[in-house]
N, C-alpha and C positions, 0 to 999 in steps of 0.2 A: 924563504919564499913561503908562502903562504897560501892556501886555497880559497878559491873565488867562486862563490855560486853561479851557477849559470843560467840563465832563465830559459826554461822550454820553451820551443816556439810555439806549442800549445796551450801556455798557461794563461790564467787568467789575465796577469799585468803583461804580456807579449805585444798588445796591439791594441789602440785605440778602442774605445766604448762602444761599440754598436747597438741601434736598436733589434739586429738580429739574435745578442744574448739575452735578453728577453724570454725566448723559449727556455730558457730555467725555466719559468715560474708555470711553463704548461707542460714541463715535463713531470711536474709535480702536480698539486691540487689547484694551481692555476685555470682561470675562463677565461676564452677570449671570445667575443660578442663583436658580427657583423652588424653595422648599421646604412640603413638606404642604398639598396643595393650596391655594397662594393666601396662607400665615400668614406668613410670611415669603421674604426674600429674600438673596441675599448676591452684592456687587460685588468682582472681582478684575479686578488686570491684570499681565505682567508687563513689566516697563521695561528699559531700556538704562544706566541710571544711577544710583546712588543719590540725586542731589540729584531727580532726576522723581522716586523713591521718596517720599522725605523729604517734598517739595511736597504730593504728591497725603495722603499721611496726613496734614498741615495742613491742606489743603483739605475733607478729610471733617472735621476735627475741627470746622472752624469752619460745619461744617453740622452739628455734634451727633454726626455716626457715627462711633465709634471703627473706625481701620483699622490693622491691624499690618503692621510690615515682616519679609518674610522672605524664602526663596529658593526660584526656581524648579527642577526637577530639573536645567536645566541650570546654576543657578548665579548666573542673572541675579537683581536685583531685583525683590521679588512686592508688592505691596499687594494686601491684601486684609482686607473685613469681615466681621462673624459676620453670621450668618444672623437679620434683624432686623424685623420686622414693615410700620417705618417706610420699607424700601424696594422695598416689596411692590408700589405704584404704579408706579414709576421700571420695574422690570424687568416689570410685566406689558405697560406700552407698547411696551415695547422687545423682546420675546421673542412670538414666534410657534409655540404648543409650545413647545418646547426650542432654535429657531433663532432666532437675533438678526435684529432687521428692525428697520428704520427707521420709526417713526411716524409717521403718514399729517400732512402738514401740519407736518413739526419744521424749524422754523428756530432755529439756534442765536443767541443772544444773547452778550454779552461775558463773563459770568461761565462759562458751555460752553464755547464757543472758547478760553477762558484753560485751562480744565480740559483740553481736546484738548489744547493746546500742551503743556501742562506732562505729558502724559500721550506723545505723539509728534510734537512737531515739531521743526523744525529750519530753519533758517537757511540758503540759497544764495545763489552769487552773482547770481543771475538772480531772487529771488524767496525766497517762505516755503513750505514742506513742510507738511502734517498728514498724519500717515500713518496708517492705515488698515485694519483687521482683515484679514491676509491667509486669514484661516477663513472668512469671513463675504462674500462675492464681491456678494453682493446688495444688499447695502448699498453698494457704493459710488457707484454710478448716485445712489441719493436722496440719498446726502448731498453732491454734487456741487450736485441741487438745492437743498438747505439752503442751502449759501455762497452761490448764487446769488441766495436771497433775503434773504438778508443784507447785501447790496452785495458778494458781494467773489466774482466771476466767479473758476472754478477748473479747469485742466487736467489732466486723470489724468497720473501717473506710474507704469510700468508697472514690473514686480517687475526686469526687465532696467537700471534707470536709477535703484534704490532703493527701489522701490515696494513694495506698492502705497501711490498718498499722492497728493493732489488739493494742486496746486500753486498760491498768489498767486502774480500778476506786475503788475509796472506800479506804479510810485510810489503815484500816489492810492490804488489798492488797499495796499497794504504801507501805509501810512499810516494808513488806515482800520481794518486790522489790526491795527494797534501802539495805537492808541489805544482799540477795543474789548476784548484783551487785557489791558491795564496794562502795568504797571512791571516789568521783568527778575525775577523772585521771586530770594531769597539763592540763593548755592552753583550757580545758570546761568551759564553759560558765555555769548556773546554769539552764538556760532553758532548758537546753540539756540532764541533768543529775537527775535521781530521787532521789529526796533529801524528809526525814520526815520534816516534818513543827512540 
């Protein structure tokens, strides 16, 4: 007999695409932008890599929303969508006026967390990174709470040590991590992606 993985009901491959995992990308350095009171919306972020690029435009595609790759002024990698009606929900939760905030009660699930990863984390030797809209300061107190309720207890990383970014530590956690995330997606690097040792 042999052992059989099991899939959480929280991870990432548990459950169909949503455009509700989307909020990865604004629980990171992701924008989302209301347009014409309420009709539409549009999600950008920009990345440190092309393969997080490349990822995250798979990731909206297999949620229905076309997103293009382009370039930030300074050069880096941009994802970003048109302006779409269908994500008109996503950003009115997430936007207070025109300031990003964290939705009252958001616990990210695996397909989120996958979408943060693949939007700002990275891999230590001590632990796993998400990092963290350094525009957006308010947010990262409640999304501290999120991980919390999520199982996976998280320590601030302040902008002096790479920050800002809410740090895993501790096996079972990074465990729990890796297997609510998934599988390394193409073109990541292994530093990038929380893998069990």
């Amino acid at each position: 007999m042999r052992a059989v993985d099991q899939l959480s009901f929280y991870s990432a491959e548990a459950r169909q695409p949503d455009i509700a995992d989307l909020a990865g990308m604004l629980c990171g350095p992701g924008q989302a932008v209301g347009f014409g009171r309420g009709t539409a919306a549009r999600l950008s972020v920009v990345v440190d890599a092309e393969w997080r690029a490349r990822s995250l435009v798979a990731a909206c595609a297999e949620r229905g929303v076309e997103a293009e790759l382009g370039r930030s002024d300074e050069g880096h990698p941009l994802v970003r969508t048109a302006f779409r009606a269908d994500l008109t929900g996503l950003a009115a939760r997430w936007l207070r006026g025109a300031v990003k905030s964290v939705p009252p009660a958001f616990v990210p699930d695996g397909a989120a967390l996958r979408i943060w990863a693949l939007t700002a984390g990275a891999a230590e030797p001590t632990g796993y990174r998400l990092g963290l809209d350094p525009h957006a300061p308010d947010t990262h107190e409640p999304l501290a709470a999120a991980l919390l309720g999520c199982g996976l207890p998280a320590k601030p990383v302040g902008l002096r040590a790479g920050g800002p970014a809410l740090r895993v530590t501790g096996r079972r956690r990074l465990a729990r991590l890796a297997e609510l995330v998934g599988p390394m997606p193409d073109g990541a690097i292994e530093r990038t992606w929380p893998l069990v040792s």
